[in-house]
C-alpha positions as CSV (number, residue, x, y, z in Angstrom):
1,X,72.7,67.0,26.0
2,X,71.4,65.9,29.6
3,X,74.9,65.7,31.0
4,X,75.6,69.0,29.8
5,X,72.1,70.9,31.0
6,X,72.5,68.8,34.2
7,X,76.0,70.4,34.9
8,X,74.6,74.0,33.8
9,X,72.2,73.7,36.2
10,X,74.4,72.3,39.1
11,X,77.1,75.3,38.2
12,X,74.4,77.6,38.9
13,X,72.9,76.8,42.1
14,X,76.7,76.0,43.6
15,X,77.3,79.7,42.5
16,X,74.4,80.7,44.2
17,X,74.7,78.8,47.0
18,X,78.1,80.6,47.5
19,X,77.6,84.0,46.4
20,X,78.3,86.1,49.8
21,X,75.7,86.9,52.1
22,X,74.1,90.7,51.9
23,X,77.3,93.5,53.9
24,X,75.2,94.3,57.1
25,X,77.6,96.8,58.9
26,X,75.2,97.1,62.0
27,X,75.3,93.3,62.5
28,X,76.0,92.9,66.3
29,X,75.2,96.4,67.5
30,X,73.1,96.7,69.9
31,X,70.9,99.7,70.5
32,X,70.5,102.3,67.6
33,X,73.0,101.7,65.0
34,X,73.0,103.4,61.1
35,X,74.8,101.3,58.0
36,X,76.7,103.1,55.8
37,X,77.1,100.3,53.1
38,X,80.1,100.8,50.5
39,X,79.6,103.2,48.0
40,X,77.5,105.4,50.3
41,X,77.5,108.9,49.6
42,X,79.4,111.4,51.6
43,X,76.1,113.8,52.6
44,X,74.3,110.7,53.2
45,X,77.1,109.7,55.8
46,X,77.7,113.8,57.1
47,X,74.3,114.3,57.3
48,X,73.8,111.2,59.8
49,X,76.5,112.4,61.8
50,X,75.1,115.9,62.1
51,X,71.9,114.4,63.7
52,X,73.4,111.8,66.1
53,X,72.0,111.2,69.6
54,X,72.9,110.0,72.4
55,X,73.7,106.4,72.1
56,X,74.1,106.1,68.2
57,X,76.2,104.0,66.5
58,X,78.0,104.7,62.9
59,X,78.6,101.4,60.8
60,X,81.1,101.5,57.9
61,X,80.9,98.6,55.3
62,X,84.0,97.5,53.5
63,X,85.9,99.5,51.0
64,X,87.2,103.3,51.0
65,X,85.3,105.9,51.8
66,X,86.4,109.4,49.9
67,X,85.7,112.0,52.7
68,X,86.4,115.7,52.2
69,X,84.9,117.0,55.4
70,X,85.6,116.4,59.3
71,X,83.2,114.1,60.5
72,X,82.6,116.3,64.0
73,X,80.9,114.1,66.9
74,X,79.7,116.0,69.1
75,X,76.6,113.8,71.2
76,X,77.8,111.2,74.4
77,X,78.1,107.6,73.8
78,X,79.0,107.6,70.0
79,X,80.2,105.1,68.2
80,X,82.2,104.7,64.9
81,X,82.7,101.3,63.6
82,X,84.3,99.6,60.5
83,X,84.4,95.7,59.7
84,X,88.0,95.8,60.2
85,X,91.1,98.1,60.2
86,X,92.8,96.8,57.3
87,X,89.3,96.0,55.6
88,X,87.1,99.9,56.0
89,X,89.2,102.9,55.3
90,X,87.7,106.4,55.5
91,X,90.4,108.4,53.3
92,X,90.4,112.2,54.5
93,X,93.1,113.2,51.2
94,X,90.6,115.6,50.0
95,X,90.0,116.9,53.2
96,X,89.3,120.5,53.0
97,X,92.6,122.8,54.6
98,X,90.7,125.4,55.9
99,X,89.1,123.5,58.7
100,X,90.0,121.7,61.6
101,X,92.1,119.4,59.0
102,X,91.0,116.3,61.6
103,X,89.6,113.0,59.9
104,X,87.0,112.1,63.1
105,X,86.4,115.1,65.3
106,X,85.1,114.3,69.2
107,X,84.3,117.7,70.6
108,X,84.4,118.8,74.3
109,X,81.8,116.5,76.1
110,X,81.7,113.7,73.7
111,X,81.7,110.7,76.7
112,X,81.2,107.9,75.5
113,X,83.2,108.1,72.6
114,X,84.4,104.6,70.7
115,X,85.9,104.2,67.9
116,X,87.0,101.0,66.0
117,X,87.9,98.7,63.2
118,X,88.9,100.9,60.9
119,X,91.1,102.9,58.8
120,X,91.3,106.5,58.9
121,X,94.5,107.6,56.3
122,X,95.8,111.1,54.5
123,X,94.1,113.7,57.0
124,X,95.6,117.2,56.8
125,X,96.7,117.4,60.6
126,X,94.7,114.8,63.1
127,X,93.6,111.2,62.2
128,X,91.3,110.9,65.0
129,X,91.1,113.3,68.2
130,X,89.1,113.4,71.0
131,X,88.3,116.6,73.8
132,X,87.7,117.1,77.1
133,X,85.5,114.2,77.3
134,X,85.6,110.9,79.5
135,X,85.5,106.9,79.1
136,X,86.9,107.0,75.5
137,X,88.4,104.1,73.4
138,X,90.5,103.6,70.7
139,X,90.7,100.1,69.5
140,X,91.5,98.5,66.5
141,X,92.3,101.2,64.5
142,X,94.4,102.3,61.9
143,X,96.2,105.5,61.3
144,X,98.7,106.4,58.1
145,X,99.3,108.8,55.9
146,X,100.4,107.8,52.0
147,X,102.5,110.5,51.1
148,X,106.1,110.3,49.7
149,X,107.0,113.5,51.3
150,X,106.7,112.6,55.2
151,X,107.2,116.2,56.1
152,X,103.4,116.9,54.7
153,X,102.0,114.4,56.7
154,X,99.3,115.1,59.9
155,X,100.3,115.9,63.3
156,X,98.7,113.6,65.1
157,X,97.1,110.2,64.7
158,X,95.5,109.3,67.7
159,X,94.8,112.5,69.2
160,X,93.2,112.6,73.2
161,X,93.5,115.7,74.7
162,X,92.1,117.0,77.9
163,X,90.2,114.0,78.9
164,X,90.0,110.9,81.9
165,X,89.8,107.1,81.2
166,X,91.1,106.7,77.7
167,X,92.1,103.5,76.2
168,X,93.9,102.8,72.7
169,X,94.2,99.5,72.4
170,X,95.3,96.5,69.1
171,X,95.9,99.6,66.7
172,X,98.4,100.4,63.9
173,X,99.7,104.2,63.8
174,X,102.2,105.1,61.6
175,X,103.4,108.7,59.0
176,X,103.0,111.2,62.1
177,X,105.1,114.4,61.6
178,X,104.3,114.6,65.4
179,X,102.8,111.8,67.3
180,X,101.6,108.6,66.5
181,X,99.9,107.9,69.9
182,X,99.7,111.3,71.7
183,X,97.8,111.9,75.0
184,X,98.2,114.9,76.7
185,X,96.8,116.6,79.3
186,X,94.6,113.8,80.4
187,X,94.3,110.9,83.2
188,X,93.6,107.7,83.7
189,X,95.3,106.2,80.9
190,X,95.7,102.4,79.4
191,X,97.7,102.5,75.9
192,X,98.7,98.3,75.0
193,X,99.1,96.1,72.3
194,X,99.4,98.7,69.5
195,X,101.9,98.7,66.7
196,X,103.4,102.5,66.5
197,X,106.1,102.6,63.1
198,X,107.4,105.6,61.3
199,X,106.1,108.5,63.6
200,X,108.3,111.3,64.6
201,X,107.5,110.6,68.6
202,X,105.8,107.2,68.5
203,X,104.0,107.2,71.5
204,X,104.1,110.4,74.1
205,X,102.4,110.7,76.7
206,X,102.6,114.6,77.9
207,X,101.0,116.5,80.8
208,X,99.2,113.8,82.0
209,X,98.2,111.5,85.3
210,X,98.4,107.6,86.2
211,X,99.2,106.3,82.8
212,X,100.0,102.6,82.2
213,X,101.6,102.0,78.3
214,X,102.2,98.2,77.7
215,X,103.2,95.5,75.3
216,X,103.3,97.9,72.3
217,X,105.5,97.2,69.9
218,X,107.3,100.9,68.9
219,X,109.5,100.6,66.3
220,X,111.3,103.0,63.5
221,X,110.7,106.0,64.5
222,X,112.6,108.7,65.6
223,X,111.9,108.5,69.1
224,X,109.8,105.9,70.5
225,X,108.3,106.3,74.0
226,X,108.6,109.6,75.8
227,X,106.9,111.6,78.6
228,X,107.4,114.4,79.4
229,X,105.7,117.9,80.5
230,X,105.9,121.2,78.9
231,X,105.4,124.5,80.4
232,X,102.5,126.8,79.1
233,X,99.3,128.7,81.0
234,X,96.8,126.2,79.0
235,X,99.1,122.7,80.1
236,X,97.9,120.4,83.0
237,X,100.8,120.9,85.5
238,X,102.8,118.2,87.4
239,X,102.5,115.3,85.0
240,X,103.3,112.4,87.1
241,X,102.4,108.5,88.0
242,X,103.1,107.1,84.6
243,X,104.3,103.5,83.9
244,X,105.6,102.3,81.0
245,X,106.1,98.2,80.9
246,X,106.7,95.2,78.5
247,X,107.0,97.0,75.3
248,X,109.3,96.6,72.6
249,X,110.9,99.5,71.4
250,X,113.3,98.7,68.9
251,X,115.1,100.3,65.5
252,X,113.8,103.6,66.2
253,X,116.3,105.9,64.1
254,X,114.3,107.3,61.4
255,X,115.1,111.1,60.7
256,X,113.2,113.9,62.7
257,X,110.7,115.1,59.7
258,X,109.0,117.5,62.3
259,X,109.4,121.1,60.2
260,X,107.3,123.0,63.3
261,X,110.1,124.0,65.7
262,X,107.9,121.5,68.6
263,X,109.6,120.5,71.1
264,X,109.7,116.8,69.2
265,X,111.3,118.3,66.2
266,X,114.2,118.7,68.8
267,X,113.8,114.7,69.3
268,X,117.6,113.3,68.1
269,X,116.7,110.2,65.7
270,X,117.9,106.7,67.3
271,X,116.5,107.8,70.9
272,X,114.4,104.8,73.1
273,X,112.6,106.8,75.5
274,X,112.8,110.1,77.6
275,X,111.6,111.4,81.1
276,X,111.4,114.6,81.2
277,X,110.0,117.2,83.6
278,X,107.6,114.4,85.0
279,X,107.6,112.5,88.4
280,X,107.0,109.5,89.9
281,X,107.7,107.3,86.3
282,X,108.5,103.8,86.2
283,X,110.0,101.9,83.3
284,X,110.7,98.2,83.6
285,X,110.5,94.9,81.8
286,X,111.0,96.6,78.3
287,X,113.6,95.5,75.7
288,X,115.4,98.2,73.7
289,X,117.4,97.4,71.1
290,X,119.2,99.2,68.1
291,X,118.6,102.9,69.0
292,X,121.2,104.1,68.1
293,X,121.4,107.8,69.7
294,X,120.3,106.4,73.3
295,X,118.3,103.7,75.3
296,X,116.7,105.2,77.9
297,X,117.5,108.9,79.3
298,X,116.3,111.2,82.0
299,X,116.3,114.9,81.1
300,X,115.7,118.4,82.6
301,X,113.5,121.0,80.2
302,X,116.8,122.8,80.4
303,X,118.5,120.7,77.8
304,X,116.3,121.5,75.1
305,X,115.1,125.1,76.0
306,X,118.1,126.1,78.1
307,X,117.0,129.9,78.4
308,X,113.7,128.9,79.9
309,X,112.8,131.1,83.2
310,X,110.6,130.3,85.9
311,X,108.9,133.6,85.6
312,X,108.1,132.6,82.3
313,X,105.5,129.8,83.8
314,X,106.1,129.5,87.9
315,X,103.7,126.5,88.3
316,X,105.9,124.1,85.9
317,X,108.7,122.4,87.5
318,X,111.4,121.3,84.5
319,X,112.9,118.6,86.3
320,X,112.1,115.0,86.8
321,X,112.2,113.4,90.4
322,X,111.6,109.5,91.6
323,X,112.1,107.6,87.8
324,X,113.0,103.9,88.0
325,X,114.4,102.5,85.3
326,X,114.7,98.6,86.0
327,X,114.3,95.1,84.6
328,X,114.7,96.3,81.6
329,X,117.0,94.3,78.7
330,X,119.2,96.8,76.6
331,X,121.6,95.5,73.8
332,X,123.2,97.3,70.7
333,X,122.1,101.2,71.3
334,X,124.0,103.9,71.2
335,X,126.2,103.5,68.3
336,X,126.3,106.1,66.2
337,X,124.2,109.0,67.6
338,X,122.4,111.9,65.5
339,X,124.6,115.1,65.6
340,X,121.4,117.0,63.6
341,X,120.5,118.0,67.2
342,X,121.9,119.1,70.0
343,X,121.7,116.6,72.4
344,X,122.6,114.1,70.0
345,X,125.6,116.0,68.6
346,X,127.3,116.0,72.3
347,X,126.8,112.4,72.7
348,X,128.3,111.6,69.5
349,X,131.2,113.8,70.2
350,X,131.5,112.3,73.3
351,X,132.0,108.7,71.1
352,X,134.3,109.9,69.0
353,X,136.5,111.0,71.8
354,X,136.3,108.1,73.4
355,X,134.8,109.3,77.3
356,X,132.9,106.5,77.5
357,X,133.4,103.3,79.1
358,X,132.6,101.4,76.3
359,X,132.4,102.8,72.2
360,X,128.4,103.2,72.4
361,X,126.7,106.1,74.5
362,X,125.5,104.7,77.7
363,X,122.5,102.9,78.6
364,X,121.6,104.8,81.3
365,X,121.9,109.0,81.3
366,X,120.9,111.8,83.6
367,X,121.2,114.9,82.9
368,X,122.2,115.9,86.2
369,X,120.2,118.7,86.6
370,X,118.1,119.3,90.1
371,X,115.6,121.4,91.8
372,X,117.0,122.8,94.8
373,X,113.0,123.1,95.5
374,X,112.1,119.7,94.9
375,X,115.5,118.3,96.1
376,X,115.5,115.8,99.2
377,X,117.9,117.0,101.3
378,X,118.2,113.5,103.0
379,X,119.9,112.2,99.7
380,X,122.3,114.6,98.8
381,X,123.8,112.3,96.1
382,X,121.1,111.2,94.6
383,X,118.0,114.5,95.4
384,X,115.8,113.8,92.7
385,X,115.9,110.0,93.1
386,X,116.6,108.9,89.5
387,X,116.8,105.1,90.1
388,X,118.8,102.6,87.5
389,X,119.0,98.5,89.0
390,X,118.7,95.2,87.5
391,X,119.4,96.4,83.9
392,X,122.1,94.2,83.3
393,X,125.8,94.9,82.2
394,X,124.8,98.6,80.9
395,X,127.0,101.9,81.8
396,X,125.6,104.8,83.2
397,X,126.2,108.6,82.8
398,X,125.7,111.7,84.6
399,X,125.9,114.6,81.6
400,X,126.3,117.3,84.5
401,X,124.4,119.3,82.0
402,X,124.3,122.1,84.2
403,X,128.1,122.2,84.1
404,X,128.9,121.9,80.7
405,X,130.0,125.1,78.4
406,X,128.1,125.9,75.3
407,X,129.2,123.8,72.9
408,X,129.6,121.1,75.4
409,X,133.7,120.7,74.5
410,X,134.2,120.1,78.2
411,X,131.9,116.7,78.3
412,X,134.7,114.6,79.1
413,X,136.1,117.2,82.3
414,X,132.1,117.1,83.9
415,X,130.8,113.3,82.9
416,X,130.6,111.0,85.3
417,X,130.1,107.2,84.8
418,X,129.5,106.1,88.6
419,X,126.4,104.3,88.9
420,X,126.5,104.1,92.6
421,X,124.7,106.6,93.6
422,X,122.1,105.9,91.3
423,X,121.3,102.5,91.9
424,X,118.6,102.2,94.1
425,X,115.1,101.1,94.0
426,X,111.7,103.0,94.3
427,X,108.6,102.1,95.4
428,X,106.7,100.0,92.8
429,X,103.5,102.3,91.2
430,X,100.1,101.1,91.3
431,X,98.3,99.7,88.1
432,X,96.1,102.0,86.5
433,X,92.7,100.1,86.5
434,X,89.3,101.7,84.7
């Protein structure tokens, strides 16, 4: 009877001498911070929101949190934090149509702004976007959407728009019907280290100024890394000074879902990355592998919106000038392009006529269009200095887009395959330091 009370009584104090310590969410924070523990009810947590001041912070304990409104920021220096991306998940499914259908909501002249470890899944359009504000950070985040149907999914799921210094940094984006990782419009840009899977455009940086996108992993979507600029009176003109180094961008064939009529839903499925309508770009020391429409292309806003007219936006120029592609490794793309678009139904025509050097679509591919306005006149084979070297043994081609008939039947009369022209070196861009 001793031996058995003596156990009883060791049992309990080793189970309460290892029960877990009290969820402090704030733990760390310095300055003003406010716990939302789990279980905490959603006015509790809206209301806190809707009085923030300067310099608060927003701590989420573990567990989902059922939201069905926009949390809207809208003081400087705000913080929203988790205990970990795959640990605190604020889950936006009920989230009410009729607004903004965003998860977090930074409005114009949020500075400050920080967001991370955590989940934010199943918003209506935008997981997390940020306006017109400065010194912003996305870091260790998570973005998804759950449903079956990937055509109902959000937009966006890391959403800067309009602002300077953004980071987005260790995060996992994935569902977009857009996006995953979309700044536009802004500058001053560091976007590394993320994981970007099963977006329509997996990271795109549009509109913007001195960008550097790095060791990301980009992988299974239907495009992966693009940049381009698009014309419109509310756009930031004359994107340019964007690098886009040691990332991995792999697998990325996964069928255009986009059902807007964007310019992404025009995105051909297997495609590595696009320049388009941007200047001064440098691409190098990436690996691409198994995209199986195209590696890595530069493009005119002609080839998707070939009626476009100057008149119809004078301050947008539609073609690239000074990309370097270089130092990049390339194996097993361009094998069986996606004819569901237009650009991807020419090149697989192309392969199954056998124009090109070798049965898979080029590494390497200009459009060939120029700006007699932009043109250097000093290099009249190469005017818009579109740069392919060190790449290893990869083909080139020159689509002579502006050449080519409607249905692009006459590819294999306008094509041309020599590289020489085009391999040449540029001027190496400076980092992009905050």
């Amino acid at each position: 009877m001793k031996l058995t009370l003596s156990a009883a009584l060791c049992a309990a104090f080793v189970a309460s001498c290892s029960s877990p310590p009290t969820e402090n969410p704030c733990a760390g924070v310095t300055g003003h911070c406010v716990a939302f523990p789990t279980n905490t009810p959603e006015q509790t947590i809206q209301d806190a929101v809707a009085q923030a001041k300067t310099g608060d912070t927003f701590a989420f304990g573990t567990g989902v949190f059922s939201l069905t409104n926009t949390l809207t920021v809208t003081q400087k220096n705000i913080t929203v934090k988790g205990m970990g991306m795959n640990t605190t998940t604020l889950d936006f499914k009920g989230l009410s149509k009729s607004g903004s259908g965003t998860g977090i909501d930074a409005l114009d002249g949020s500075d400050g702004f920080r967001v991370h470890d955590l989940a934010v899944r199943d918003t209506s359009k935008n997981g997390i976007k940020v306006k017109g504000s400065q010194n912003v950070a996305f870091q260790k985040v998570k973005v998804y959407w759950t449903a079956a149907d990937a055509g109902t999914h959000g937009d966006y799921a890391v959403y800067p728009v309009f602002c300077t210094h953004v980071l987005v940094e260790d995060s996992d984006i994935s569902g977009s019907s857009d996006a995953g990782i979309y700044v536009g419009q802004s500058k001053t840009i560091v976007v590394r280290r993320n994981t970007v899977h099963d977006n329509v455009a997996g990271i795109e940086i549009e509109n913007s100024y001195d960008a550097d996108v790095s060791d990301n992993t980009v992988h299974d979507n239907t495009g992966g890394l693009v940049v381009f600029d698009l014309p419109g009176s509310g756009n930031q003109h004359d994107g340019h000074s964007i690098r886009l180094f040691r990332n991995t961008i792999k697998d990325n064939n996964t069928g255009n879902f986009n059902v807007t009529g964007s310019t992404v839903a025009k995105i051909p499925a297997g495609t590595g990355t696009f320049v388009m309508a941007t200047r001064d770009v440098e691409v190098f020391q990436n690996t691409y592998s198994n995209n199986q429409t195209s590696a890595c292309s530069v493009i005119s806003y002609y080839l998707p919106d070939p009626t476009w007219k100057s008149m119809q936006d004078p301050a947008y120029v539609p073609v690239s000038k000074n990309v370097w592609f270089h130092d990049n490794t390339l194996a097993g793309n361009g094998l069986q392009p996606d004819g569901h678009t237009q650009l991807g139904l020419l090149l697989r025509i192309g392969l199954g006529q056998n124009i090109f050097p070798h049965p898979q679509v080029p590494d390497e591919i200009w459009d060939g269009i120029t700006d007699p306005t932009r043109a250097d006149a000093a290099s009249p084979n190469n005017p818009m200095h579109i740069c392919f070297s060190d790449n290893g043994t990869v083909d080139f081609m020159n689509l002579h887009a502006d050449k080519l008939d409607a249905t692009g039947s006459n590819l294999a009369q306008v094509m041309t395959t020599d590289a020489s022209a085009y391999t040449c070196k540029l001027t190496p861009l400076p980092e992009v330091a905050f």
